[in-house]
ZAMAR-138251 format. One record per residue (C-alpha): residue in three letters; x, y, z. Coordinates in steps of 0.05 Angstrom, whole numbers, padded with zeros to 5 digits, always signed. Each point is the difference from the previous one (the first is absolute). Layout:
BEGIN
ALAXYZ ...
END
This chain:
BEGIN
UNK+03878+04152+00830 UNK-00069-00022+00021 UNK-00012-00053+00054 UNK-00038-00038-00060 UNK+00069+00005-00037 UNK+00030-00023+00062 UNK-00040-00069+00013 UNK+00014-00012-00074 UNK+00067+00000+00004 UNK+00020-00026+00067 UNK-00009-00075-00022 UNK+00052+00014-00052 UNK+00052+00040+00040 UNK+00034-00056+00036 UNK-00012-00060-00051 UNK+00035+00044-00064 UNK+00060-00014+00036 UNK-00018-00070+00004 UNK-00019-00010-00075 UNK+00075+00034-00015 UNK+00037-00047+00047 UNK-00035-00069-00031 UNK+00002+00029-00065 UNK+00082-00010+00007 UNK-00004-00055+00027 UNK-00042-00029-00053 UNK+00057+00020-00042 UNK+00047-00046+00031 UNK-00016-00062-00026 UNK+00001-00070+00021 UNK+00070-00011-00033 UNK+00037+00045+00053 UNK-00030-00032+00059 UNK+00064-00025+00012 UNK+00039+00057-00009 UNK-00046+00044+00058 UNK+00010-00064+00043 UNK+00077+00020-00002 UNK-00018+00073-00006 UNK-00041-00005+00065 UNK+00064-00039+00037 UNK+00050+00063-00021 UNK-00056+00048+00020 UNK-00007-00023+00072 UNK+00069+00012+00014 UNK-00007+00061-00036 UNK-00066+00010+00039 UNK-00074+00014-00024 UNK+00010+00072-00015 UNK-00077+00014+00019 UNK+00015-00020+00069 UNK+00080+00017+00015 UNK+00023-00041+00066 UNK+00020+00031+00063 UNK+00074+00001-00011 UNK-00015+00026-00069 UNK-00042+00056+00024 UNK+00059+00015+00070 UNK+00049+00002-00067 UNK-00039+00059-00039 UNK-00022+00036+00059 UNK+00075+00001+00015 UNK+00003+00058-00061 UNK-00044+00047+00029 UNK+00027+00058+00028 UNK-00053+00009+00054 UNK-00031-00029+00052 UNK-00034-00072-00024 UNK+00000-00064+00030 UNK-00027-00079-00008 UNK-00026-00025+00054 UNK+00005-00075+00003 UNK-00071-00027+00024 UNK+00033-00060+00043 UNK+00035+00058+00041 UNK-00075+00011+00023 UNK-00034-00066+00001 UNK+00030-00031+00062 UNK-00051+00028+00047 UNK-00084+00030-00006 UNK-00005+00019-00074 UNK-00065+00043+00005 UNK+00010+00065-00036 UNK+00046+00055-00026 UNK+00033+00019+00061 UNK+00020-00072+00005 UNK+00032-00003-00073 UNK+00029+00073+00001 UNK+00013+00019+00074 UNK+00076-00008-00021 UNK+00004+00020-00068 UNK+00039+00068+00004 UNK-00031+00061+00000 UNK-00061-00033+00001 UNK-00050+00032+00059 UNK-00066-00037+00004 UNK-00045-00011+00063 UNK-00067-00041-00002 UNK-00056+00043+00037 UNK-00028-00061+00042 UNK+00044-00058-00018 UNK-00035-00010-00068 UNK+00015+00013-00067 UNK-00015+00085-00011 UNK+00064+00033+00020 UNK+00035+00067-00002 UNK+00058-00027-00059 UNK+00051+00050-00010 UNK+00070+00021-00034 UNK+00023+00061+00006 UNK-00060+00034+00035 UNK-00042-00026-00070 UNK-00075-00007+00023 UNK+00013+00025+00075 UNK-00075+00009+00019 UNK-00034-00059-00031 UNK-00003-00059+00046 UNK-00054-00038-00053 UNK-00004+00005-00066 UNK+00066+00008-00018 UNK+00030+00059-00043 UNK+00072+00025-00016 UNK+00033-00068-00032 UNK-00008-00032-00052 UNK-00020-00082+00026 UNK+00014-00056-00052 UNK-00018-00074-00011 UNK+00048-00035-00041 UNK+00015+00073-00036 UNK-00065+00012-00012 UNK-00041+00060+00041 UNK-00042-00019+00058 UNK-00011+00076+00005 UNK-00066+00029-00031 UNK+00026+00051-00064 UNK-00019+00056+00049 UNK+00060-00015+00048 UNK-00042-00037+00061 UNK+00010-00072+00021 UNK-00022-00058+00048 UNK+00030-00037+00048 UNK-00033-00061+00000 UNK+00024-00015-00066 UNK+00059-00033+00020 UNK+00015-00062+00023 UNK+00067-00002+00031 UNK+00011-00075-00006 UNK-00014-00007-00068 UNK+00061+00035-00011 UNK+00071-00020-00023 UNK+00031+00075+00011 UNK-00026+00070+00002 UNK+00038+00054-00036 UNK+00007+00067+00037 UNK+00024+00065-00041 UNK-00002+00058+00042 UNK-00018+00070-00032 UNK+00034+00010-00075 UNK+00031-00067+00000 UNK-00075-00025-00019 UNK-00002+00031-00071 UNK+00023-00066-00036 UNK-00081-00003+00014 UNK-00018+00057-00013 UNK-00009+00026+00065 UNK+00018+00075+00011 UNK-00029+00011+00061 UNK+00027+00019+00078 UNK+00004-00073+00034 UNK+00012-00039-00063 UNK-00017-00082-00010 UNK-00013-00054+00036 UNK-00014-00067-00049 UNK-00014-00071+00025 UNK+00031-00050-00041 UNK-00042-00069+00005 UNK+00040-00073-00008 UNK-00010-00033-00067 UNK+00000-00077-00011 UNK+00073-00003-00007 UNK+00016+00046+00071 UNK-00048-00027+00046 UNK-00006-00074+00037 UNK-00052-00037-00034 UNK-00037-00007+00070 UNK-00001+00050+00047 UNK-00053-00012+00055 UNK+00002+00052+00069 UNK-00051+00019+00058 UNK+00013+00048+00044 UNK-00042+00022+00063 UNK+00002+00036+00062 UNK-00030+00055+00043 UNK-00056+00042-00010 UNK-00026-00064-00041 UNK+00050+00007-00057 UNK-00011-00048-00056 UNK+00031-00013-00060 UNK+00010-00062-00047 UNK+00036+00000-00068 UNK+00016-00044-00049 UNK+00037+00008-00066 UNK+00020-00051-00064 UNK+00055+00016-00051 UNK+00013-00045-00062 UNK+00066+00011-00044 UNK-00035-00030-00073 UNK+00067+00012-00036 UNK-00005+00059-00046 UNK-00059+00027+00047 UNK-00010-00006+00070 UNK-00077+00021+00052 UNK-00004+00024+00070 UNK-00066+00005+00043 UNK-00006+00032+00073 UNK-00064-00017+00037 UNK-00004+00044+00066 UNK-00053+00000+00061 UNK+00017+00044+00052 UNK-00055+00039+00058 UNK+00023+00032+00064 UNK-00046+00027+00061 UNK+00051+00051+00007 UNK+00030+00036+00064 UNK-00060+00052+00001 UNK-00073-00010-00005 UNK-00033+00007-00072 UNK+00065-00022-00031 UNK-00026-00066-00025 UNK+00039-00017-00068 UNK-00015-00054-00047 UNK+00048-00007-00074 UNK+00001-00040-00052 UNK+00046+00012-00051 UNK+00016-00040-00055 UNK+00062+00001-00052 UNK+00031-00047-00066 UNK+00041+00020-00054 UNK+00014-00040-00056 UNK+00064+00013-00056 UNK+00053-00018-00036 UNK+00041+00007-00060 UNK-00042-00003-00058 UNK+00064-00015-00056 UNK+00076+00031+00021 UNK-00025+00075-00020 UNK-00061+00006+00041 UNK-00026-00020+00075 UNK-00066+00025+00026 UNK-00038-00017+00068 UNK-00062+00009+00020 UNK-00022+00022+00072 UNK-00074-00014+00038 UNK-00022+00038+00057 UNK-00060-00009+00040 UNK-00019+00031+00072 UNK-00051+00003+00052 UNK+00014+00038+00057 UNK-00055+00031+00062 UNK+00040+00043+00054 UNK-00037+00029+00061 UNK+00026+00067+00015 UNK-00001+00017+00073 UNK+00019+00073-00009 UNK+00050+00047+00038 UNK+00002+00017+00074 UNK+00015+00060+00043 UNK+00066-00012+00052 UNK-00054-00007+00054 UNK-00028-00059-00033 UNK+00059-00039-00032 UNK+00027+00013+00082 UNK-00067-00027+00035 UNK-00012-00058-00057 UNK+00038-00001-00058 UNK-00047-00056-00025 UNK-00054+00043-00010 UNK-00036+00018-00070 UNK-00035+00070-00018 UNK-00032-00029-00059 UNK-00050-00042+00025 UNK-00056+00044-00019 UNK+00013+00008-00077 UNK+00033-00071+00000 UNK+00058+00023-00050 UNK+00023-00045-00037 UNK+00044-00011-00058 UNK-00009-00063-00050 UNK+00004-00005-00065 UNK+00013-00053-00050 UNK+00050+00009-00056 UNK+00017-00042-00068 UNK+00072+00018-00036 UNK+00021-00036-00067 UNK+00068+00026-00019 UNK+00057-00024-00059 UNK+00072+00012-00011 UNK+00031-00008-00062 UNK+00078+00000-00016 UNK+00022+00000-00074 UNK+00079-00007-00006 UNK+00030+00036-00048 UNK+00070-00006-00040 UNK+00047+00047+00024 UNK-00013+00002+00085 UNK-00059+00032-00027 UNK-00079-00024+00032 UNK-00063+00022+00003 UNK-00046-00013+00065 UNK-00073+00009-00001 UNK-00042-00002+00067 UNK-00079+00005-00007 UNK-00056-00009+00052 UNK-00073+00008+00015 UNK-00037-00003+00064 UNK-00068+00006+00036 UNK-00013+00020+00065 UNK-00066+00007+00032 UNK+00004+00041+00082 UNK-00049+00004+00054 UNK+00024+00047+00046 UNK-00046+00025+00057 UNK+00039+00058+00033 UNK-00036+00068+00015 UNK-00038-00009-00069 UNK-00010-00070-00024 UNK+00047+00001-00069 UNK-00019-00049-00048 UNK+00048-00004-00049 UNK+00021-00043-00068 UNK+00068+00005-00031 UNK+00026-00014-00077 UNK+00066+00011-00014 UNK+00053-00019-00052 UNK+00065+00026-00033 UNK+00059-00024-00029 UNK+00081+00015+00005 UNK+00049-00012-00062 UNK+00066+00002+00017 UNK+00065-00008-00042 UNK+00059-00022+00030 UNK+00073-00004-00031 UNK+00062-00011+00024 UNK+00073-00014-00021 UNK+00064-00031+00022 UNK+00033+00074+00006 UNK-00049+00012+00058 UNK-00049+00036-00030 UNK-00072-00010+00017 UNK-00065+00034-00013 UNK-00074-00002+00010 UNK-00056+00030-00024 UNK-00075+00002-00016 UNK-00067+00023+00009 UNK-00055-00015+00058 UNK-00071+00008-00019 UNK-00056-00015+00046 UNK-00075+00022+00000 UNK-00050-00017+00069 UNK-00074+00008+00014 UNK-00038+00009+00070 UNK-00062+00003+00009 UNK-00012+00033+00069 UNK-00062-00005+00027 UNK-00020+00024+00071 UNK-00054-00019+00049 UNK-00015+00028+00071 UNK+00032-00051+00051 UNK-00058-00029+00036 UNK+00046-00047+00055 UNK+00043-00035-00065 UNK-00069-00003-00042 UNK-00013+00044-00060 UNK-00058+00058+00008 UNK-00016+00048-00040 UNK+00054+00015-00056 UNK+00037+00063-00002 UNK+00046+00012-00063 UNK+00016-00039-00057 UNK+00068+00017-00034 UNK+00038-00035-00059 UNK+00078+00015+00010 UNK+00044-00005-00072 UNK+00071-00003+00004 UNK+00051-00005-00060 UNK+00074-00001+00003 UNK+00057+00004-00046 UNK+00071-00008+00019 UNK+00056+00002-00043 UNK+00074-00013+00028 UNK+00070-00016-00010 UNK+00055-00027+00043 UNK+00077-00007-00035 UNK+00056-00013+00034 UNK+00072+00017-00023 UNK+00068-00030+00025 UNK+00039+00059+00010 UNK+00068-00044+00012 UNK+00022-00055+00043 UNK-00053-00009+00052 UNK-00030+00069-00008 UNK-00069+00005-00036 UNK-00056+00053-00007 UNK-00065+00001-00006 UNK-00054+00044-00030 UNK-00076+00001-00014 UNK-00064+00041-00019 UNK-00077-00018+00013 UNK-00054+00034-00030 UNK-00071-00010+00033 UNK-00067+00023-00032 UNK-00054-00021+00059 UNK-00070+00017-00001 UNK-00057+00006+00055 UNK-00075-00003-00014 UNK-00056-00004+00032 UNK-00072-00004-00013 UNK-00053+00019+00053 UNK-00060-00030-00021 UNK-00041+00017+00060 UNK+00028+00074+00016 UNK-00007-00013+00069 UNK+00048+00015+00047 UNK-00001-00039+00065 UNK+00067-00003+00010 UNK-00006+00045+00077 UNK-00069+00012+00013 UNK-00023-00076-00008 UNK-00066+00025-00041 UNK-00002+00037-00071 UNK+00026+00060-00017 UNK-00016+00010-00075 UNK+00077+00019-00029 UNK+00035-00034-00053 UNK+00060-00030+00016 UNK+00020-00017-00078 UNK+00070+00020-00022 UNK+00061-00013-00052 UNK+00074+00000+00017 UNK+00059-00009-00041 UNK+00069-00004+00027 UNK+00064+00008-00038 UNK+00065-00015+00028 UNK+00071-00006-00028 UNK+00048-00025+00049 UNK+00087-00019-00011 UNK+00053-00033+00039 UNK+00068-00010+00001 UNK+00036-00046+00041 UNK+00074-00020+00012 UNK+00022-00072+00018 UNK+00069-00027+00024 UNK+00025-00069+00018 UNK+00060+00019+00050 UNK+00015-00082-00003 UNK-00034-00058+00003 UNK-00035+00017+00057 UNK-00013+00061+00000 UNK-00049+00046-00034 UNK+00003+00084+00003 UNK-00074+00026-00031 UNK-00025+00077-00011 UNK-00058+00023-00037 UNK-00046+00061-00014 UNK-00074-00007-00014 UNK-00062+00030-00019 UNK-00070-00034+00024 UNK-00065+00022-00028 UNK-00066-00028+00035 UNK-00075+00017-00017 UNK-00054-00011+00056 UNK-00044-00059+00002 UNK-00075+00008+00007 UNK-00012+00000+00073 UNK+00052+00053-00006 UNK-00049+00044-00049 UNK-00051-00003+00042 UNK-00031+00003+00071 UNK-00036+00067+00034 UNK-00020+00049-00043 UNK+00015-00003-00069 UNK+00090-00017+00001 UNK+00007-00018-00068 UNK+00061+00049-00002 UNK+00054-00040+00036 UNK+00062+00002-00051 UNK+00056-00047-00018 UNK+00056-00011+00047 UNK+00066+00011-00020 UNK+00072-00007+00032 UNK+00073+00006-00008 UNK+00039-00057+00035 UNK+00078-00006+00016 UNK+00013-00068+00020 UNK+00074-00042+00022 UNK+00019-00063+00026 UNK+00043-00056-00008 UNK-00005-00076+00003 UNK+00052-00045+00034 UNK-00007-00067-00003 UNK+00067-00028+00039 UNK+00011-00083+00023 UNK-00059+00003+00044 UNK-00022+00069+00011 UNK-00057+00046-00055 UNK-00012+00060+00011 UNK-00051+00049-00045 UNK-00001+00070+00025 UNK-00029+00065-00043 UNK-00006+00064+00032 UNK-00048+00044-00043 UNK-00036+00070-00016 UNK-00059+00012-00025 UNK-00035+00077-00015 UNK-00065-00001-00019 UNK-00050+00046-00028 UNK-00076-00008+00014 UNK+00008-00069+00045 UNK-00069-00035+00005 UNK-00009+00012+00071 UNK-00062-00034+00030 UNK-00029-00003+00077 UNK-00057-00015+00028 UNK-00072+00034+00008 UNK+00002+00006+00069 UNK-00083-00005-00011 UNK+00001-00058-00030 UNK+00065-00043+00028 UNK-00009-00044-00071 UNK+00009+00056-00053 UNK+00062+00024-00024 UNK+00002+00065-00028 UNK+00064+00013-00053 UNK+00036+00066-00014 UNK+00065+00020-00036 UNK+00063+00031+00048 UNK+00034+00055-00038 UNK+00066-00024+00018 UNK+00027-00056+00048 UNK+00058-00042+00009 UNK+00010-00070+00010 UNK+00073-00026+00020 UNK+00025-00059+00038 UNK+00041-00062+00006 UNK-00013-00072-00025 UNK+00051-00053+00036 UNK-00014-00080-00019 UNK+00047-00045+00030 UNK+00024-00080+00010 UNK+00050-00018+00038 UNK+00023-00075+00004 UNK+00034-00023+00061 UNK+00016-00070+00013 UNK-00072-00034+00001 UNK-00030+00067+00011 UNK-00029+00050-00049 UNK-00023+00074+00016 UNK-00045+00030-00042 UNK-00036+00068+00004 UNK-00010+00071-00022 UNK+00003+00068+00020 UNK-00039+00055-00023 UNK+00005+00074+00017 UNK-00065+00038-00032 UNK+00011+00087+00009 UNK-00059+00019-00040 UNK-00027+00073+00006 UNK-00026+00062-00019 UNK+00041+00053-00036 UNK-00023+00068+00020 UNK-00070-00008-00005 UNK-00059+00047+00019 UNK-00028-00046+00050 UNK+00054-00053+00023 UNK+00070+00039-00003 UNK+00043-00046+00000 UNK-00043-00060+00034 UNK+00015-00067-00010 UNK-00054-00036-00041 UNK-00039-00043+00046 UNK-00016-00075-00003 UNK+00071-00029+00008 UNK+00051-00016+00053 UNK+00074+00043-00020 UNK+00037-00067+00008 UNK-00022-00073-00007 UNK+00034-00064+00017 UNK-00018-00070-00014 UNK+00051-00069+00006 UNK+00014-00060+00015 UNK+00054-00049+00027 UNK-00008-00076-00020 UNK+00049-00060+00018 UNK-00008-00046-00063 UNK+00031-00071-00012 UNK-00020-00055-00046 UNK-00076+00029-00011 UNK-00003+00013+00066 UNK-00012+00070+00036 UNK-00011+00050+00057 UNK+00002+00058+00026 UNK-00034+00074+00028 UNK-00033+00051-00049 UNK-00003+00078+00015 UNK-00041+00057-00019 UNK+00020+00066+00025 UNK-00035+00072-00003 UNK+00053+00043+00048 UNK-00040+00071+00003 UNK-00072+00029-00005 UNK-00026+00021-00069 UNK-00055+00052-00018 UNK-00071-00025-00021 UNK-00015+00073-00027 UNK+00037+00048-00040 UNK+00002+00056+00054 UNK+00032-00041+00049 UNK-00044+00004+00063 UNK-00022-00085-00002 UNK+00053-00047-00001 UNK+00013-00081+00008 UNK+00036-00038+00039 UNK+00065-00039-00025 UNK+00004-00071+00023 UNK+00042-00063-00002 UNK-00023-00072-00013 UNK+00031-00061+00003 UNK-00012-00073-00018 UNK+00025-00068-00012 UNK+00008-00053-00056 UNK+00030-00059-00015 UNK-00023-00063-00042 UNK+00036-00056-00055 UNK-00005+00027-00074 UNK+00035-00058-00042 UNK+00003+00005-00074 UNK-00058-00058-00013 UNK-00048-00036+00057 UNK-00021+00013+00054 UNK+00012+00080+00043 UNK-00031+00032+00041 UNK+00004+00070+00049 UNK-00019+00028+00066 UNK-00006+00074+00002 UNK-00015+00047+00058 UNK-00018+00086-00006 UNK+00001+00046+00041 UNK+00016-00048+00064 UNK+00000+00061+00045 UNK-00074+00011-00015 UNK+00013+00068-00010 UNK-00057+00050-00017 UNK+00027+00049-00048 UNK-00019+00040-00060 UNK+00022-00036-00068 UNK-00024+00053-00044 UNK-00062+00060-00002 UNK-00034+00041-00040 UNK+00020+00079-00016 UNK-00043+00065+00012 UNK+00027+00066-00018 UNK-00005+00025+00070 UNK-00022-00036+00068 UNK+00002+00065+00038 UNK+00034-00041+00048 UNK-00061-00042+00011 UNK-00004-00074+00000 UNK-00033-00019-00066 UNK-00019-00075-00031 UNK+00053-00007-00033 UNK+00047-00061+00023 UNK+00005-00068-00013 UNK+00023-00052+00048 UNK+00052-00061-00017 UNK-00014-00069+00016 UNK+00008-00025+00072 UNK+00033-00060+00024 UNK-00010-00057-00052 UNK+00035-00063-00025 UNK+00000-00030-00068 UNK+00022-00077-00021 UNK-00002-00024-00067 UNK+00017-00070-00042 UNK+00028-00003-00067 UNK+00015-00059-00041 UNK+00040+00015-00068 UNK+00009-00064-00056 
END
């Protein structure tokens, strides 16, 4: 399809859906206006079924037999509400770590992604069930807003294929409130050290049969280090309803502005003798870019426990991104997921569909002349296409025992275009190659997974799965010509159990995962910013993933526990080496005394060992242990408000770094420093 084809039929992509949903509506006429008012009273208790509640979506999450989990977003909002770490630093099996307090972060499950601390890969990240990835398998950060959230949805590895996500880490999606979920008036500031900002407002309205939420969101930082300035804006509203008693759609509006200043890594010598310090200053890196997102889901109800869900989107993205080169860079993406669900009173259940989505770059790159564009380099047009098929059905086997089995097809493609034939890429002037190629990817991937409910409270699980994962386009390309990266594939073994007893839950998987031709990446150690990707013949990823609450008295305890052993297997260069970039075990809690609203109580982050920065084992960093203190008054409406302090020992340590193959046992530039010492307040008043 031509990009004239393209421009043509963008305008109608989104909008068809549109014309479909008011065409049944204007099939409803004026005489049954009265009969959706009373339709629209049984539906709420029956819920909007484009936007399930929280208890609805703990209840099926409850059936799979893997590790998954719904993370409630007032378990996070009682202290600084800034980024990812802050929404997910609890969530088990979750491993994320911003790489100078901001947004970009190394975001992790189950080794997915290890090397990438920006620019996310390995997961599948979701706004309101609709991707926030780009269709070839990269994502941002800065999408998110973590307040405009009601609850986030995490399905770790195989337990993400209800969206048809067959890859290593799984799915992470971000459900936002509705009109009928949120306060209609939610005003909050929050500020603190290293001139932390950040003012938000949101307004829901419940009209009945439909309801509208809009975020508005401010938020700029200083940051610990120097060159870390941020400065967001993020925008979001959705607007839905049921349109008559068969079919609901809503309608979801995106719009971003973000500028980071990246101060770059440092050697140990630094981060000891300043760990303010920037290396950057000289390109002035930076990453901002401004993104617009218009999304729909659709539910038609069916007779029968039959439905049939449709999720579309479209988005533009435009990135200025001064780093070694100056990349200049404007997104298009769109794609759409239909899913059928059905379900019956026997305990059957099943869900199917297709994914489809189709994205456009166009890369363009300019010699970095101190954050200004000079002369430019390479132009490239990236294409990717995707097709996913899959199925999920679950069967009760007998009393409390059910089992569960799927398939996935993928059919991905890679393109891309050099317009210039100019390869830059090392040398930082021209050397006349073409760097155009096509890819195709086909994977077929199954599972099968047992469930059992020992009693009401608790839950046995056990599943096998395949994973099948092509390479984004950073991954395709970097160096010399590395267009021949392929698709990474695994065989995982996972078990756990949940036990949810009076006051104690407890969510613990232990899991296996070997894989075939990982997507290793590490770092240039020429050029500290590029990451240069190559497939592993074999490695193995195992560990355990331990999430816990534990109620006692007016205290709660909440935490988890992870325990990464990701290595080699028997390879030319490594042995047996672990894979570098992350500590072998991981702890994160804390312990609040709550009454009536009010709360307080010590926070813990805790890295016990050292960990290698490069695959051969001769750099390593440092474990650590932080702790802080909150408390603050969260009532259900008026006025709240926190006080939050990090890292109160003002300890310099190494939150996460960057990877290199082998350091020769030589300090390199490739750690990043956590915050110091800083303290955070914030008000919020609720109607």
């Amino acid at each position: 399809m031509t990009r004239t084809t393209d421009v043509l039929l963008r305008p109608l992509f989104v909008p068809t859906l549109l014309a479909l949903s008011l065409g049944f509506a204007q099939q409803t006429s004026a005489a049954h206006s009265l009969e959706l008012d009373s339709t629209h009273i049984e539906g709420r208790q029956a819920s909007d079924p484009t936007a399930p509640s929280l208890a609805e979506k703990q209840a099926e999450f409850a059936h799979i037999p893997g590790g998954a989990e719904v993370v409630d977003a007032e378990s996070y909002k009682n202290g600084r509400t800034s980024n990812l770490q802050d929404a997910l630093g609890l969530a088990t099996g979750v491993f994320i770590q911003p790489r100078f307090g901001a947004e970009e972060a190394r975001l992790s499950i189950r080794g997915s992604g290890l090397q990438r601390t920006f620019h996310g890969r390995g997961l599948l990240l979701m706004q309101d069930g609709a991707p926030i990835n780009s269709p070839d398998g990269s994502f941002d950060f800065q999408s998110i807003e973590p307040l405009a959230t009601d609850h986030i949805e995490v399905l770790r590895g195989a337990n993400a294929w209800r969206y048809g996500a067959a890859n290593l880490g799984g799915a992470i999606n971000f459900v936002s409130p509705t009109g009928k979920t949120a306060p209609p008036v939610t005003l909050r500031m929050e500020g603190g050290s290293f001139d932390y900002q950040r003012l938000y407002a949101a307004f829901a309205q419940d009209f009945g049969a439909w309801d509208a939420f809009i975020s508005l969101n401010d938020y700029a930082q200083d940051g610990f280090r120097d060159h870390a300035h941020q400065d967001n804006q993020r925008y979001f509203a959705n607007l839905g309803g049921r349109i008559n008693e068969r079919l609901s759609t809503r309608f979801y509006l995106t719009h971003v502005e973000t500028d980071s200043d990246l101060p770059g890594n440092l050697t140990k010598a630094q981060l000891r003798d300043n760990p303010e310090q920037a290396t950057s200053l000289a390109l002035d890196q930076q990453r901002d870019f401004t993104l617009n997102r218009l999304g729909n889901i659709s539910v038609l109800e069916l007779d029968g426990g039959h439905s049939l869900e449709l999720a579309t989107y479209y988005s533009e993205k435009s990135l200025f991104h001064p780093i070694f080169q100056v990349l200049d860079v404007d997104y298009e993406d769109y794609g759409l997921r239909l899913t059928h669900k059905w379900q019956n009173d026997a305990g059957w259940r099943w869900q199917g569909g297709l994914d489809s989505s189709h994205g456009r770059a166009w890369d363009s790159r300019y010699a970095n002349l101190g954050g200004h564009r000079g002369n430019k380099l390479n132009e490239l047009h990236q294409t990717a296409r995707n097709l996913n098929l899959f199925g999920e059905l679950e069967i009760p086997l007998a009393e409390r025992w059910a089992l569960i089995t799927g398939a996935a097809w993928q059919h991905q493609e890679r393109d891309v275009d050099d317009r210039l034939r100019c390869n830059a890429f090392v040398t930082g002037f021209c050397l006349p190659q073409d760097e155009s190629f096509n890819k195709t990817y086909i994977g077929r991937s199954g599972r099968i997974g047992l469930r059992h409910d020992l009693n009401e409270e608790l839950q046995l699980f056990t599943n096998f799965s395949q994973s099948f994962e092509p390479p984004t386009f950073s991954e395709l390309s970097g160096g010399a010509i590395v267009s021949e990266n392929d698709a990474q594939k695994a065989n995982t073994l996972e078990a756990g159990l949940r036990w949810n007893r009076d006051h104690l839950d407890i969510d613990l998987a232990v899991y296996r995962s070997e894989i075939r031709d990982e997507l290793i990446g590490y770092t240039d150690p020429t050029r500290p910013s590029n990451v240069i990707t190559t497939n592993a013949d074999r490695t193995i990823h195992q560990g355990i993933e331990l999430g816990a609450a534990w109620s006692l008295g007016d205290f709660v305890l909440r935490g988890q526990y992870l325990f990464n052993d990701f290595r080699f297997d028997n390879d030319e260069t490594y042995g047996d080496n672990r894979i570098a970039g992350v500590p072998r075990q991981f702890l994160k809690g804390e312990a609040l005394w709550q009454r009536a609203g009010w709360y307080a109580g010590p926070t813990l982050e805790w890295v016990p060992t050292h960990y290698a920065v490069d695959h051969a084992e001769s750099l390593y960093a440092e474990g650590y242990a932080i702790w802080g203190l909150k408390s603050g008054y969260r009532p259900g409406e008026g006025l709240g408000f926190f006080v939050e302090g990090r890292n109160l020992a003002d300890k310099s340590y190494i939150a996460t770094t960057g990877v290199v193959a082998n350091a020769n046992g030589q300090d390199a530039a490739l750690f990043l420093p956590g915050d110091g010492r800083s303290l955070y307040v914030g008000l919020e008043w609720r109607m």
